[in-house]
C-alpha positions in Angstrom: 0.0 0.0 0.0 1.3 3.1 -0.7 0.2 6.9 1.1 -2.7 12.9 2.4 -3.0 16.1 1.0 -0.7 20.8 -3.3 -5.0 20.1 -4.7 -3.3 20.8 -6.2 -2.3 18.1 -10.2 -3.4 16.7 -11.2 -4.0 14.5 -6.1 -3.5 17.4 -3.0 -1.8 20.4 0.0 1.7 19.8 0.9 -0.6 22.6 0.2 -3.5 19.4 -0.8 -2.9 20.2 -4.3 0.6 18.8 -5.7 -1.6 16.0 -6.7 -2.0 15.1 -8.6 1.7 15.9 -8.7 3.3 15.5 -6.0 3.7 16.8 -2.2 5.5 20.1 -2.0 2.6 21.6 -4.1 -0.7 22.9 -3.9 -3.7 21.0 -5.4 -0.7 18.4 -6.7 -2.9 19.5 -6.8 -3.7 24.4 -4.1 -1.4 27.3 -2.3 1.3 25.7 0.0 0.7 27.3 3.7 3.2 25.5 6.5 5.1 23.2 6.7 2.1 20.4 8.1 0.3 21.4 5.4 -1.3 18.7 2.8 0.2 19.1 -0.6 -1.7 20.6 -3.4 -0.8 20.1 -7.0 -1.2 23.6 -8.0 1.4 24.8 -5.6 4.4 22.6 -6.5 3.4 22.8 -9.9 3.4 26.6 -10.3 6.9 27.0 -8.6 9.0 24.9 -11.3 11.8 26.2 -12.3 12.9 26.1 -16.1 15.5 24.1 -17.0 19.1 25.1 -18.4 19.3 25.2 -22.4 22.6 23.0 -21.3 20.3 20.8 -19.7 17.8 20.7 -22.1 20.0 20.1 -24.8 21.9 17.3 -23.5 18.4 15.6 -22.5 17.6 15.5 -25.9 20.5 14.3 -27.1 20.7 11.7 -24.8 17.0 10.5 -25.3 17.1 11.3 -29.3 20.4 8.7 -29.2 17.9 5.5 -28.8 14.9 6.3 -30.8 13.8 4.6 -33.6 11.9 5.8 -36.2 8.3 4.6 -36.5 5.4 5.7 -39.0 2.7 3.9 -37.0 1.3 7.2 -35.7 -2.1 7.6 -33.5 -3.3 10.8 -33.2 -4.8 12.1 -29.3 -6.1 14.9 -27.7 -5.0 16.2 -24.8 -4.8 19.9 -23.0 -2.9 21.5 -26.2 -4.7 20.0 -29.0 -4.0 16.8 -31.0 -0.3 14.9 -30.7 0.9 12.1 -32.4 2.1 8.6 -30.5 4.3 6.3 -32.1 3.0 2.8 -31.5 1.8 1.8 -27.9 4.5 3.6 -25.6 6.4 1.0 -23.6 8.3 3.3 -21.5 6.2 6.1 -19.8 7.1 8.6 -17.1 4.3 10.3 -14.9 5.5 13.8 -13.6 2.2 13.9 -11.8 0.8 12.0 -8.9 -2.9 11.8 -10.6 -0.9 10.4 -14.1 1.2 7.7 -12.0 -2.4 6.5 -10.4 -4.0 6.2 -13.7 -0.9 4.1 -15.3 -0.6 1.8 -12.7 -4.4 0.9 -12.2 -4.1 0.2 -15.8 -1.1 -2.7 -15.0 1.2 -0.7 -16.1 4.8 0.5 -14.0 6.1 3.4 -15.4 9.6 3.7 -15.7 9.6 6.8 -13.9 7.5 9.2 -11.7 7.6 12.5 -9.6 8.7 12.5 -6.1 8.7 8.8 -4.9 9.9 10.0 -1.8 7.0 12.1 -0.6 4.3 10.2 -2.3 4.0 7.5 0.3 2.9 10.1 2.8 0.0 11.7 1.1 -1.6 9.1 -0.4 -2.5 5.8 0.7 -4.3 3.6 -2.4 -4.3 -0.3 -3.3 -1.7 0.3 -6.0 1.8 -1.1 -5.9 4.7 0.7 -7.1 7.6 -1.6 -8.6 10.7 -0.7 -6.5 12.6 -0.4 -10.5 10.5 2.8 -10.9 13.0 5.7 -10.6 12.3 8.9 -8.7 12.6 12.1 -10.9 13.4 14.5 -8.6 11.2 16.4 -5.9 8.7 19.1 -6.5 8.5 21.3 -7.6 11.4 20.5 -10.7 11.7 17.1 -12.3 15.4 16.4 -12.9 15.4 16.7 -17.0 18.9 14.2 -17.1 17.2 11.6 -15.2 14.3 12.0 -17.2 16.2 11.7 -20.1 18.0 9.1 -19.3 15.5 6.6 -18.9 14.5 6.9 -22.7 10.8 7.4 -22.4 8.7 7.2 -25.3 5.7 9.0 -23.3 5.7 11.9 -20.4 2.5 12.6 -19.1 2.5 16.0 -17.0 -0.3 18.2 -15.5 -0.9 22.0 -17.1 -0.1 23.6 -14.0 3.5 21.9 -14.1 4.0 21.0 -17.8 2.8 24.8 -19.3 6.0 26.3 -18.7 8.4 23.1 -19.5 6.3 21.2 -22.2 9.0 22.0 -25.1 11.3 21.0 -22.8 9.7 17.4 -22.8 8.2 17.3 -25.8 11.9 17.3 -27.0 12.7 14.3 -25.5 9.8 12.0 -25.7 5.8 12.8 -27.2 4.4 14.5 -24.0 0.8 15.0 -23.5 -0.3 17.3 -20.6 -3.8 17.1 -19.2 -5.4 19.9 -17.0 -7.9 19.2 -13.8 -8.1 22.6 -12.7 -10.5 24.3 -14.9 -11.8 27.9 -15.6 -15.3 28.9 -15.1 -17.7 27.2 -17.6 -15.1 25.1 -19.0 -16.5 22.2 -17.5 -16.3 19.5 -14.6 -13.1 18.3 -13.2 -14.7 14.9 -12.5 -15.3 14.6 -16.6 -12.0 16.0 -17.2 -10.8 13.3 -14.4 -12.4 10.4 -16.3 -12.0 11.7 -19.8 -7.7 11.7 -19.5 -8.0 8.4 -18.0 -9.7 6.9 -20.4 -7.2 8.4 -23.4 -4.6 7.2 -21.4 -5.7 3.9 -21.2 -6.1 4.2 -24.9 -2.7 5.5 -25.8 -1.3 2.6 -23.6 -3.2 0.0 -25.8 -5.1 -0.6 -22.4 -8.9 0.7 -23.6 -10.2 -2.8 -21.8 -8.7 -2.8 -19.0 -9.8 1.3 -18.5 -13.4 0.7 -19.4 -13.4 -2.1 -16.4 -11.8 0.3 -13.9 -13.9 2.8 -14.5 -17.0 0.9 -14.2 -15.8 -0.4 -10.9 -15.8 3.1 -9.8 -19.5 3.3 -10.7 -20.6 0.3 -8.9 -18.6 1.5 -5.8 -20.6 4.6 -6.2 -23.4 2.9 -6.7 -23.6 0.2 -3.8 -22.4 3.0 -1.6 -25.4 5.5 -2.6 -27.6 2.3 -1.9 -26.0 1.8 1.7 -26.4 5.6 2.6 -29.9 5.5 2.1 -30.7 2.7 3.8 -29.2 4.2 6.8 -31.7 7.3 5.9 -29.0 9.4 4.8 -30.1 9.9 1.3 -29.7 13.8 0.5 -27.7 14.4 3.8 -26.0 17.7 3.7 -22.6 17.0 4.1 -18.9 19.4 4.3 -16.0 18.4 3.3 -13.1 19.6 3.8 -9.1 19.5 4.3 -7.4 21.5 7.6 -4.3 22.0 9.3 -2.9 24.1 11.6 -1.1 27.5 10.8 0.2 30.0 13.3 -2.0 28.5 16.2 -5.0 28.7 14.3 -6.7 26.3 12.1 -6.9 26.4 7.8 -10.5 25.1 7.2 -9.9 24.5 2.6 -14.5 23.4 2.1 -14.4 21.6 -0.9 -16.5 23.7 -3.9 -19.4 22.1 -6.4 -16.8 22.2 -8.9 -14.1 19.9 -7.5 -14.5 16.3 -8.2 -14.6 15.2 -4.9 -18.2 16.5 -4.5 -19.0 15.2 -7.8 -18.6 12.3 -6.1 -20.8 13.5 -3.1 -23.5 13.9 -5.4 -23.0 10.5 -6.7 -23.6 8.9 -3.7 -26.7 10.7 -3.3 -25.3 13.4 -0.5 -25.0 17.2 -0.9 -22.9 19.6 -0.7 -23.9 21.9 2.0 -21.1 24.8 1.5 -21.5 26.9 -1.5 -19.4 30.1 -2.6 -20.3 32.9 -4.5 -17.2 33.2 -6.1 -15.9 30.6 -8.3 -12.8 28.4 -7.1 -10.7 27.2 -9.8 -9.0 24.5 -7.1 -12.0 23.3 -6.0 -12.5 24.8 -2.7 -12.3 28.1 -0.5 -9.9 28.5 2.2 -11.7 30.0 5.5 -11.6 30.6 9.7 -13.0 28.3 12.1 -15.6 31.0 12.5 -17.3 30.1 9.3 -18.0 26.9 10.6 -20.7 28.5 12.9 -23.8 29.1 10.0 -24.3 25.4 9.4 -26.3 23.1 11.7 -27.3 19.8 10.6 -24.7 18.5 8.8 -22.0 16.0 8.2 -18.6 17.2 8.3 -15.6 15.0 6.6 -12.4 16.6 7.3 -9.6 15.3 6.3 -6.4 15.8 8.7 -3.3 14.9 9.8 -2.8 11.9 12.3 -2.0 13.5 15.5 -2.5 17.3 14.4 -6.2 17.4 14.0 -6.6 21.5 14.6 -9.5 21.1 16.3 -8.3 19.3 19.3 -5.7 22.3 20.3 -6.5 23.8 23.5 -7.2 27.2 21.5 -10.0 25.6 19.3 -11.3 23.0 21.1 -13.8 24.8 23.2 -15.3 26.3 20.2 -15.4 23.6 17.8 -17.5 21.2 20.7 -19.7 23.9 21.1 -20.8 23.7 17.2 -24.2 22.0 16.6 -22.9 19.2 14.2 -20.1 18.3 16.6 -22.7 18.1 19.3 -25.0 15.6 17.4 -21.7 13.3 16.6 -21.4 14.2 12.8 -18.2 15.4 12.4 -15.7 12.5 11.2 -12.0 12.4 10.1 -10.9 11.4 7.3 -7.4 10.2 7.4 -4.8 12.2 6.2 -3.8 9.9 2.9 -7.3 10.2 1.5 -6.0 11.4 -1.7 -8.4 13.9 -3.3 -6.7 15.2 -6.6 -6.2 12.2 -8.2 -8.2 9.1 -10.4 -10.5 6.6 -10.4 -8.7 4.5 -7.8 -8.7 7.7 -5.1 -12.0 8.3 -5.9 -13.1 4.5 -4.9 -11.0 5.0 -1.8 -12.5 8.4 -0.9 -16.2 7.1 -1.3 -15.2 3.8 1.2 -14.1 6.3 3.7 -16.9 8.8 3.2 -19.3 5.8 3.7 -17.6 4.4 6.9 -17.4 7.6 8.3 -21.4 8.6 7.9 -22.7 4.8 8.5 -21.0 5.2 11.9 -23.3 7.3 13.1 -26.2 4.5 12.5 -23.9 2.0 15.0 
């Protein structure tokens, strides 16, 4: 098993967002805070560095040294427009946390993959990483000689990481870059979510395999939404969120309608019972303990650290047992590797733990 939350991505907050990426980022997914902070994609992503034309030039060189020609071209979409692959790619490398998911539940060990290192700490799914898979660097900068060095034949890489260094990788092996974090009216991460899953199962030859993970994911949605209501808690207003502490206070991140976590909630026949006015391109807003106080009867999921749940300081305490849906035993904890920027197999996990955490009130 392997392990919380840039997210921000593409999984997730050393911020919860490197996510999809990796761990020093925001959604890896949103903005990096402290230290204890879950990572986000967006935040590790947004701070990479450019790479050397030195480097860049002897990454090519290196990679362009063992590739063969092939006219067998498919053509795919992805986040810049159409690409070309060579044949089924044999040798991939995921520079985001969400991209390594989505290879490996398709059976497939990439050769390499962003910060192996801090991976294990954030996210906790029933995946096995193969201990050949190298470790390209730490976010927020992949290491472009290791990269090239392994002689991929596709990178996959998240917008928020891949806009400024695409050439870069392109230059060494077809890269195609996806993007979860989408503007206003530009759709729904959870479509985008499944959508670059499925082409990546389809550039890897693996369209089978894809369809029957994905239809796992509805039946877990599915038998879960049938066990909520039994237990009467069809349409339950629920929050959910991701918190940690910062300067003796706690960061409460309320997941938004347009994150895919709570197209999930709505899946499992629950609601979201926070809403913002103003549109959050991560997927939730970022407010006090003090906001906390409006809503009554509902469920709140928040996922935390083990050992560092904010709430439980001596400065918070007081106030967060004094809140109605605290009193009436329907705040839960989620724990702190429920990965919530990344696939199909974090979204299965996420709905096991939601569904635990909310049928334990019926005990």
């Amino acid at each position: 098993m392997v392990r919380f939350t840039r997210l921000l991505s593409c999984g997730l907050l050393l911020t919860v967002l490197a996510a999809c990426g990796g761990a020093a980022s925001t959604p890896t997914s949103a903005p990096a805070a402290t230290a204890t902070t879950a990572p986000t994609e967006a935040a590790a992503a947004t701070a990479t560095t450019v790479p050397t034309e030195a480097a860049v030039a002897e990454a090519t060189a290196t990679a362009a040294s063992d590739t063969t020609t092939n006219s067998e071209n498919r053509s795919f979409t992805h986040a810049l427009g159409e690409i070309s692959i060579p044949n089924v790619p044999q040798r991939v490398i995921a520079l985001d946390w969400m991209y390594l998911e989505d290879v490996l539940a398709l059976g497939v060990q990439p050769v390499g993959a962003i910060d192996l290192e801090n991976y294990p700490k954030w996210v906790d799914l029933p995946l096995t990483i193969d201990p050949s898979v190298v470790s390209i660097g730490a976010n927020p900068a992949p290491d472009f000689e290791t990269i090239a060095a392994l002689k991929p034949d596709l990178i996959l890489v998240g917008a928020l990481r891949g806009e400024t260094i695409y050439d870069q990788l392109n230059a060494i092996a077809p890269t195609m870059m996806f993007n979860p974090y989408l503007k206003e009216g530009e759709g729904q991460p959870y479509d985008e979510m499944t959508t670059t899953f499925s082409t990546i199962a389809a550039v890897l030859g693996k369209e089978t395999e894809g369809a029957q993970v994905l239809a796992k994911m509805e039946q877990t949605f599915a038998n879960a939404k049938a066990q909520l209501a039994e237990a009467g808690l069809a349409d339950a207003n629920v929050l959910v969120a991701q918190t940690y502490a910062s300067n003796n206070a706690a960061e409460v991140r309320l997941f938004t309608d347009n994150a895919a976590v709570m197209e999930i909630i709505k899946r499992l026949g629950l609601k979201n019972a926070w809403s913002d006015p103003t549109y959050q391109v991560w997927g939730f807003s970022s407010v006090g303990t003090e906001a906390l106080a409006q809503f009554g009867d509902v469920h709140m999921l928040y996922i935390t650290e083990e050992n560092n749940d904010p709430f439980q300081s001596d400065a918070i305490k007081p106030y967060w047992d004094s809140l109605e849906f605290v009193k009436a035993g329907q705040a839960h904890t989620l724990d702190s590797q429920t990965w919530t920027f990344g696939g199909p197999i974090a979204a299965e996990v996420f709905t096991q733990r939601v569904t635990a955490a909310l049928l334990s009130e019926r005990k």
